[in-house]
C-alpha positions in Angstrom: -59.7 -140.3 -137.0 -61.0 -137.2 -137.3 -59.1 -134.4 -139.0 -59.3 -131.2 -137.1 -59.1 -127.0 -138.4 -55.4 -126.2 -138.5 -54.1 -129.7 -137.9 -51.5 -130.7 -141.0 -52.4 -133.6 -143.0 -48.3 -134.6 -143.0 -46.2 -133.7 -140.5 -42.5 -134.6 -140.1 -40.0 -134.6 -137.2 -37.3 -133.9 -136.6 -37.1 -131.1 -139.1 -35.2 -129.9 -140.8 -34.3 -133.4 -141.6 -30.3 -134.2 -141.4 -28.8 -137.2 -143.8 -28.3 -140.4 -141.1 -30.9 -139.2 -138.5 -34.5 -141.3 -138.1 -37.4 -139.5 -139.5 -40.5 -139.9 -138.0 -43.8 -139.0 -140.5 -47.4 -138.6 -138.9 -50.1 -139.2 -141.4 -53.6 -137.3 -140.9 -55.1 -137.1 -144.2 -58.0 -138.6 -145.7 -56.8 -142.2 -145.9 -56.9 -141.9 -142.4 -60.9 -142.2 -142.3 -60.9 -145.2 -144.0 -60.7 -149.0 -143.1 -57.8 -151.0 -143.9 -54.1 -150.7 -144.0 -51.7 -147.2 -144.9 -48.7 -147.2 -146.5 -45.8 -144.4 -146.3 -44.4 -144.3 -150.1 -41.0 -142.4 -150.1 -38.0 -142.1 -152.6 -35.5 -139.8 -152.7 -34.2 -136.8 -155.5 -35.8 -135.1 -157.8 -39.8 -135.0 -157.4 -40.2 -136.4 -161.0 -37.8 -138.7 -160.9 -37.5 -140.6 -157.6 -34.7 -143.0 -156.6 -34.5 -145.6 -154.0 -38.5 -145.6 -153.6 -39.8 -147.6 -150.3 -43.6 -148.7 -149.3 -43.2 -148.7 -145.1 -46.2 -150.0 -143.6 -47.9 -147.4 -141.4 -48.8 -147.8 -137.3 -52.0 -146.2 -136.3 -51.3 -144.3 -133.2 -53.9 -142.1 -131.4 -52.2 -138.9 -132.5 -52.6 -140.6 -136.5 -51.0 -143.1 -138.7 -46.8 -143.0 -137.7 -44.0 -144.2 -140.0 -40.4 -144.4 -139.0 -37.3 -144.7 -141.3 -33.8 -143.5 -141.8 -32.7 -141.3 -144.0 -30.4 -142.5 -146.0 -29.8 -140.0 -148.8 -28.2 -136.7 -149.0 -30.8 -135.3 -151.8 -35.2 -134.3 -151.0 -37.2 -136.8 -149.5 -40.4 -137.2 -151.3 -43.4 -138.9 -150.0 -47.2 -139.4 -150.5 -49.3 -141.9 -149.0 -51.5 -144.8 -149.9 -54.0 -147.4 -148.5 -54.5 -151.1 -149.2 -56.8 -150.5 -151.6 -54.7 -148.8 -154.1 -56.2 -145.3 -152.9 -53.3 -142.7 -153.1 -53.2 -139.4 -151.4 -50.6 -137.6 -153.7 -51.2 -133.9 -152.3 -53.4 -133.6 -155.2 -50.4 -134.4 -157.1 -47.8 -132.1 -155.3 -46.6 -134.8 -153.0 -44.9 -134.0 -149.9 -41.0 -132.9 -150.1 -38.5 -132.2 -147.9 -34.9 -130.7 -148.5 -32.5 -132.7 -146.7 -29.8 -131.2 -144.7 -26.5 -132.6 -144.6 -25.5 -132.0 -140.4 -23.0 -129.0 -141.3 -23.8 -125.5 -139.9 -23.5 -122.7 -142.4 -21.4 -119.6 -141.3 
């Protein structure tokens, strides 16, 4: 897998992400190059404190490694990523959040 100019390491559909819906997370980053097994590592809340954290073994696909789940808090989704070789990619220690949006539309 070959990560191309412009093409975003993480990407996340649908977005904005809605409590109850499935997320789907497409994984492009460095792990990606490497043999063996990659694992979606998500918890919800706070990005220092998570809650509720989940390792969700990744699919290769041949648009990139493809994790499915629902989303089943009302709070961030945070997420980085890691192989089976205990090799994390963290976002070089940033992580990858999302705000979750509760399904109401504001007026």
């Amino acid at each position: 897998m070959v990560h191309k100019i412009n093409e975003a390491p993480v990407t996340v559909t649908p977005t904005p992400l809605t409590f109850g819906d499935e997320a789907t997370v497409l994984y492009n980053g460095f792990l990606g190059n490497q043999p063996g097994e990659i694992y979606l590592h998500k918890g919800y809340g706070r990005n220092d404190s998570w809650k509720d954290i989940e390792d969700i073994k990744m699919t290769k696909t041949p648009r990139g490694w493809k994790a499915t789940f629902k989303v089943n808090d009302r709070s961030r989704l945070n997420m980085c990523f890691k192989n089976d070789r205990n090799v994390w990619d963290n976002n070089y220690g940033h992580n990858w959040s999302y705000e979750i949006h509760d399904g109401k539309i504001p007026y």
